[in-house]
C-alpha positions as CSV (number, residue, x, y, z in Angstrom):
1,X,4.4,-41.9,-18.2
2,X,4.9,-45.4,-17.0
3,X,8.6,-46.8,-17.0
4,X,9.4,-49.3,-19.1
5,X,12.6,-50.4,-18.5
6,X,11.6,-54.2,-17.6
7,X,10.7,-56.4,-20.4
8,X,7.7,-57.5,-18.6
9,X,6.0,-54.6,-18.2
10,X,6.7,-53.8,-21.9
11,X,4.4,-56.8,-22.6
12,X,1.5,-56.3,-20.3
13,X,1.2,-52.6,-21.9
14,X,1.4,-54.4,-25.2
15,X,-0.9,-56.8,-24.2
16,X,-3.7,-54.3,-23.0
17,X,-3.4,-52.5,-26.1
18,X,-1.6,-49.4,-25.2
19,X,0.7,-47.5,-27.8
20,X,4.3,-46.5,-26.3
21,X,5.3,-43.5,-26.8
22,X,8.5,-42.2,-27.8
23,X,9.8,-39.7,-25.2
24,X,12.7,-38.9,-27.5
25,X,12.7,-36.6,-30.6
26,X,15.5,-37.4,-33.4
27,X,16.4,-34.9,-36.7
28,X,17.4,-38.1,-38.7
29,X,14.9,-37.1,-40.9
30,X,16.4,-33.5,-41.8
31,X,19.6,-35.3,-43.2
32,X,18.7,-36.8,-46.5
33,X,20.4,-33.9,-48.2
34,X,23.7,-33.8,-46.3
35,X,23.9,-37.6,-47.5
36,X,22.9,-36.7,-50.9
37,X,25.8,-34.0,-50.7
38,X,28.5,-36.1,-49.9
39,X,27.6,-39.3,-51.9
40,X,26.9,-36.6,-54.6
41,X,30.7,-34.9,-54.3
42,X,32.2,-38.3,-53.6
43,X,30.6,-39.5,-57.1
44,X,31.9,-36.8,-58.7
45,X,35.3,-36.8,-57.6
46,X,36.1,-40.6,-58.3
47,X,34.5,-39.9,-61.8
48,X,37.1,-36.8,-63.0
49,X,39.5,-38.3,-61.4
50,X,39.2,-41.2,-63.2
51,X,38.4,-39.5,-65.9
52,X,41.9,-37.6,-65.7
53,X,44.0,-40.7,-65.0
54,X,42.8,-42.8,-68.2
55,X,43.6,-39.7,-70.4
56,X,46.9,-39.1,-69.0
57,X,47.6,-43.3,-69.2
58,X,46.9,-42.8,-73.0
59,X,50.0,-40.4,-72.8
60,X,47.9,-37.7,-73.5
61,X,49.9,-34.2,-74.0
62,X,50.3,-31.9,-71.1
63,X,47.6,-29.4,-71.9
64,X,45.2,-32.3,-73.1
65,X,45.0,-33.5,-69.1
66,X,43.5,-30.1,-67.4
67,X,41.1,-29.3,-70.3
68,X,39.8,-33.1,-69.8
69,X,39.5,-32.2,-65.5
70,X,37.7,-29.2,-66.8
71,X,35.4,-31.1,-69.5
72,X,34.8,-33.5,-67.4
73,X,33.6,-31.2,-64.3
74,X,31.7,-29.0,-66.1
75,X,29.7,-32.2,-67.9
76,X,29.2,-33.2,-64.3
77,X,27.6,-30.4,-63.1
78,X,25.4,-29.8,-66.2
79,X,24.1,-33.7,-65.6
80,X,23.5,-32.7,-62.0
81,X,21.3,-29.8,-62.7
82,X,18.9,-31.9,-64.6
């Protein structure tokens, strides 16, 4: 494998139509799901919560605030399956 550290002989390989190869291999490709985990929980999180703060701003009674957390975790994870 040739070095290609100078910028010059990155062009004269260009240039004679070789391909570079890439001596490095990356996982970036097995991590779509670990994103889609987080953004996933972080989503849901922000939305009970929110969810639990507007009823208890109405001045909701005390046991009216858990069942909404509850409602609204379970409706989350029912949309999430689909």
């Amino acid at each position: 494998m040739i070095p290609i550290n100078n910028p010059l002989t990155i062009k004269k390989i260009l240039k004679n139509g070789a391909k570079l190869r890439h001596s490095e291999f990356h996982h970036a490709h097995r991590i779509d799901w670990l994103r889609a985990a987080v953004l996933g929980a972080n989503d849901g999180i922000v939305s009970t919560s929110s969810l639990v703060i507007g009823v208890a701003a109405a001045q909701a009674d005390l046991h009216t605030i858990p069942v909404t957390g509850v409602a609204g975790l379970v409706a989350g994870a029912v949309v999430g399956l689909l």
